[in-house]
N, C-alpha and C positions, 0 to 999 in steps of 0.2 A: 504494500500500500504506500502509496504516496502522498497521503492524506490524512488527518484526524478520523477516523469513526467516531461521533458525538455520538453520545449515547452505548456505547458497547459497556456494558458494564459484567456478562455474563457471558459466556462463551457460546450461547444460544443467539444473542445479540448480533456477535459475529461474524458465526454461521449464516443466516441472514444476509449477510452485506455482502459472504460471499460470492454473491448470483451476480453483482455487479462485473468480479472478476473475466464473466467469459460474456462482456461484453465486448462486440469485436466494430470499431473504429474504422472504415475508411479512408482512403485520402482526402477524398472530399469534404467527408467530417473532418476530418482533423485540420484542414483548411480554416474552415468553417468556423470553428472553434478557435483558429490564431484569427481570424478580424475580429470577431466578435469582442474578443479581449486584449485588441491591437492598444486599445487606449486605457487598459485599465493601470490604475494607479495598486502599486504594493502596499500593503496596509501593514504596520506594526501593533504588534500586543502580545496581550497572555498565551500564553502555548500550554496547551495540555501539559509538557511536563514541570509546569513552573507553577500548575495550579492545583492547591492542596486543598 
């Protein structure tokens, strides 16, 4: 993963999110996906692992 899972707190949780994994991405998508967030701004803050 490349990402937070919000919310996983259970191994069940997880499992779940796994479905996303064998989601399969075109070129086109994935184009797609770089204009869309050609102009987004990086955002700073808390990270999961700094938050108790």
């Amino acid at each position: 993963m490349h990402v937070a899972s919000v919310g996983a707190r259970k191994a069940a949780n997880i499992e779940a999110s796994l479905a996303a994994a064998d989601v399969g991405l075109t070129a086109d998508d994935l184009a797609e996906i770089d204009r869309l967030t050609a102009d987004a701004v990086p955002v700073a803050g808390a990270s999961p692992e700094g938050i108790s």
